[in-house]
VODOMI-374906 format. One record per residue (C-alpha): residue in three letters; z, y, x; residue number from 1. Coordinates in Angstrom, 1 decimal. Layout:
N
+------+--------+--------+--------+--------+
| kelo |     c3 |     c2 |     c1 | koltor |
+------+--------+--------+--------+--------+
|  ALA |      Z |      Y |      X |    NUM |
...
+------+--------+--------+--------+--------+
This chain:
118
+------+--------+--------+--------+--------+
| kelo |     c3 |     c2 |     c1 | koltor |
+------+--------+--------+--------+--------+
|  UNK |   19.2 |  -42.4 |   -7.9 |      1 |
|  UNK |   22.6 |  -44.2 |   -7.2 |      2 |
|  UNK |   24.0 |  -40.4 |   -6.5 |      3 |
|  UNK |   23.8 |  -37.9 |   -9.5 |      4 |
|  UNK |   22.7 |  -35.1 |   -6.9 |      5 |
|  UNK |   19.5 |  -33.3 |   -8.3 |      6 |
|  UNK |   16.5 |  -33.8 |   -5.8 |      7 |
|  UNK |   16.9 |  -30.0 |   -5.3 |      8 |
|  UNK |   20.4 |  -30.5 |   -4.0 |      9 |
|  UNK |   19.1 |  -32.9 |   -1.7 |     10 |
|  UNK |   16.8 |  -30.6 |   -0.8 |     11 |
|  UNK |   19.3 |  -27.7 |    0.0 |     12 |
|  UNK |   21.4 |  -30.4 |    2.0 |     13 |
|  UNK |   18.9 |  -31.8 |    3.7 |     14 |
|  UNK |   17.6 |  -28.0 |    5.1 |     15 |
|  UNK |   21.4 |  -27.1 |    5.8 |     16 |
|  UNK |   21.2 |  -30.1 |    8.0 |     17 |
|  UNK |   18.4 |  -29.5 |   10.0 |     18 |
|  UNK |   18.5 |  -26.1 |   10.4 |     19 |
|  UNK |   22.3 |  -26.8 |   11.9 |     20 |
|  UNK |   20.7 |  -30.0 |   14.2 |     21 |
|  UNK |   17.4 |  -28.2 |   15.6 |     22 |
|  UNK |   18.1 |  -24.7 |   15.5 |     23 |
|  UNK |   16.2 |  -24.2 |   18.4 |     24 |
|  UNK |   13.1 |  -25.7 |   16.9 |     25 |
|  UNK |   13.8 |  -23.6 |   13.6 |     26 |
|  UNK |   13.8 |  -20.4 |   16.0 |     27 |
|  UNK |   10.8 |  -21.5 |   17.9 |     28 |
|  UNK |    9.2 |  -22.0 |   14.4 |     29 |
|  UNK |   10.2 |  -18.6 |   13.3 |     30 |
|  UNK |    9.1 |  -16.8 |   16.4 |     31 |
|  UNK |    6.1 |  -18.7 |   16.7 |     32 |
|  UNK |    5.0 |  -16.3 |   13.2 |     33 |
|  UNK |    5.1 |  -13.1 |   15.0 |     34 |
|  UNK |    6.9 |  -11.1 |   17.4 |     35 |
|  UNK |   10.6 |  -11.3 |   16.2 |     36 |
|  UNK |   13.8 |  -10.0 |   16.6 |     37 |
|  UNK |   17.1 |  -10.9 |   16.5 |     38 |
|  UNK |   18.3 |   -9.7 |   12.7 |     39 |
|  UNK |   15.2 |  -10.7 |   11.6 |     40 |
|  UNK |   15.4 |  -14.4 |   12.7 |     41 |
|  UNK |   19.3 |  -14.3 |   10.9 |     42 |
|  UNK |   17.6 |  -12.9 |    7.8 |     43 |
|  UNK |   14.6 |  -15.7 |    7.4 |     44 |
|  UNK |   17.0 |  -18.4 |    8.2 |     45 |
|  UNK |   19.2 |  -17.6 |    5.3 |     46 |
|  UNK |   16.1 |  -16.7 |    2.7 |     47 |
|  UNK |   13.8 |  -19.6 |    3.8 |     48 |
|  UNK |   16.8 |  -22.5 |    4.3 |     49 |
|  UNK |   20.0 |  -20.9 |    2.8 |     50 |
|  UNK |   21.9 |  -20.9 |    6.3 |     51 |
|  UNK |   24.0 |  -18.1 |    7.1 |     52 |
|  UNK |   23.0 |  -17.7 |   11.5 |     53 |
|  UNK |   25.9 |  -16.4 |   13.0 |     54 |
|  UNK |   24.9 |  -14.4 |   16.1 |     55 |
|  UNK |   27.4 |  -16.5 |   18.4 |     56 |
|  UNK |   25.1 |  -19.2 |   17.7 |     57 |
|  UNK |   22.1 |  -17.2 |   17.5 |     58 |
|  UNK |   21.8 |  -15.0 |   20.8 |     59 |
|  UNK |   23.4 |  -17.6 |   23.1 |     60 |
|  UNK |   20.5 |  -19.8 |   21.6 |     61 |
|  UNK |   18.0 |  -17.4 |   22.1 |     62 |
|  UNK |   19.3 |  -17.0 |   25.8 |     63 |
|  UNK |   18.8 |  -20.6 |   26.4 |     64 |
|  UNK |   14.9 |  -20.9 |   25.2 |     65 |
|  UNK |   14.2 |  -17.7 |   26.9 |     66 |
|  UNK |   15.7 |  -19.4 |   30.4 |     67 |
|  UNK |   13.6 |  -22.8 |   29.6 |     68 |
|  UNK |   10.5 |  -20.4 |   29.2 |     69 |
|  UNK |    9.5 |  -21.5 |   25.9 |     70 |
|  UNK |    9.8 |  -17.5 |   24.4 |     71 |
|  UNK |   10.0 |  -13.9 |   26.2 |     72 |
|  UNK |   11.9 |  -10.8 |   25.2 |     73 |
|  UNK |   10.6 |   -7.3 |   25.7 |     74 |
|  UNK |   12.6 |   -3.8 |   24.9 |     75 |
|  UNK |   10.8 |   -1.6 |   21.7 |     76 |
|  UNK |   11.8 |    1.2 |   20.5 |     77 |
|  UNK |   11.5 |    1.0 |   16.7 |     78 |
|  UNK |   12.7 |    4.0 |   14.0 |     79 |
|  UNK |   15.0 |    5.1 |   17.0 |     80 |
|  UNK |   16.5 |    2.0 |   17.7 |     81 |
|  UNK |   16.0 |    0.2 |   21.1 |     82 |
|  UNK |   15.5 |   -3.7 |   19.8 |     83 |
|  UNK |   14.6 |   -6.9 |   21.8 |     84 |
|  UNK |   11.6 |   -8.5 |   20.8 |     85 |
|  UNK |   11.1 |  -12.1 |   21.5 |     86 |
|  UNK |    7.6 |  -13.7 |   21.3 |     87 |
|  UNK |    6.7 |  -16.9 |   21.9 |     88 |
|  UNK |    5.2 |  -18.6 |   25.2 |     89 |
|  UNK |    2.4 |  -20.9 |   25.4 |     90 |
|  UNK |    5.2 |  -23.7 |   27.0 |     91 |
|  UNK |    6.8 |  -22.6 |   23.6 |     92 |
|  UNK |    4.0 |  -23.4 |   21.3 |     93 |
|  UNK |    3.3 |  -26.8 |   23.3 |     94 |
|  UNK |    7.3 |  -27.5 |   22.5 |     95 |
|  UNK |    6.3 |  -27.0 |   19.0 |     96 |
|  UNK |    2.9 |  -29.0 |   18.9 |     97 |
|  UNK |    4.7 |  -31.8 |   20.8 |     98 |
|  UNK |    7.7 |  -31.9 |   18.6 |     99 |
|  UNK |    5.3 |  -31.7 |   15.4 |    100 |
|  UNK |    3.3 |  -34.7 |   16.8 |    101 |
|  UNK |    6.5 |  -36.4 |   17.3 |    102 |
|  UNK |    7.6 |  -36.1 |   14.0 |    103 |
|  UNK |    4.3 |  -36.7 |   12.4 |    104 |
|  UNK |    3.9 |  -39.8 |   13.9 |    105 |
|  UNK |    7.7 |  -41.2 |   13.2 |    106 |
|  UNK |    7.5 |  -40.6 |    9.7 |    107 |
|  UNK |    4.2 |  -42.3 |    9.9 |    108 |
|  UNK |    5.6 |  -44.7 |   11.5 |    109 |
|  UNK |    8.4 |  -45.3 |    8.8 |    110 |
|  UNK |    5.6 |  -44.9 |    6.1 |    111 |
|  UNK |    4.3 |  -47.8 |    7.5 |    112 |
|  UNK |    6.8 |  -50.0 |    7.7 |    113 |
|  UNK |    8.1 |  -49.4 |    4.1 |    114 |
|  UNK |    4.9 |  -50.8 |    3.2 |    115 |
|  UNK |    4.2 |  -53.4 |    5.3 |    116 |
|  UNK |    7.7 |  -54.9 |    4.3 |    117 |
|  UNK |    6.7 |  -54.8 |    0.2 |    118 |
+------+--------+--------+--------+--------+
C-alpha cells in the first residue's frame, strides 16, 4: 500500500462511509433482523460499524421508509414503557434483495473487468 493506513483502518473508514451514504439501507438491513426499535437500531449501528446515529438523523429517517412503505411501526408496551416497533415490509425486503442484486452484480462486474484487462 502507497498509504501506511492498516487494512483495518480502511476497514473502519470504509463502514463510516457507508453507513453515513446508505443509512436507509443500513436501517432496512438492521430491521430486516427482527422487530426493532428505535434505541436499539442507534445501539447496533455504533457496535456493528462504529457510527454514533444521532436521532435527528435517525427518526426523520425512519419516518421517510415508513411513508415509502418499505417498514411498519406498531405501539408495545415493554417493562412499562410504551415503544414503537418497526418491522419490515415485504416492499422492504424486495428493496433489500434488489439492492443486494445490485451490488452483487457491480462488484462482479468490476471483478471482471480487473481481469479481463491483466
Amino acid at each position: 500500500m502507497k498509504n501506511s493506513q492498516s487494512a483495518e483502518a480502511l476497514a473502519d473508514q470504509i463502514k463510516r462511509r457507508f453507513s453515513k451514504s446508505f443509512l436507509d439501507v443500513l436501517i432496512l438491513k438492521l430491521i430486516a433482523a427482527g422487530p426493532t426499535w428505535g434505541y436499539n437500531i442507534i445501539k447496533k449501528t455504533e457496535a456493528e460499524y462504529g457510527v454514533r446515529l444521532r436521532h435527528g438523523a435517525l427518526y426523520p429517517t425512519l419516518n421517510d421508509l415508513e411513508q415509502k412503505g418499505l417498514v411498519k411501526s406498531r405501539r408495545e408496551l415493554q417493562k412499562g414503557r410504551a415503544r414503537k416497533v418497526y418491522e419490515i415490509t415485504s416492499s422492504g425486503s424486495q428493496f433489500l434483495e434488489v439492492y443486494y442484486a445490485f451490488i452483487k452484480g457491480h462488484l462482479a462486474s468490476a471483478t471482471d473487468q480487473k481481469h479481463a484487462g491483466n
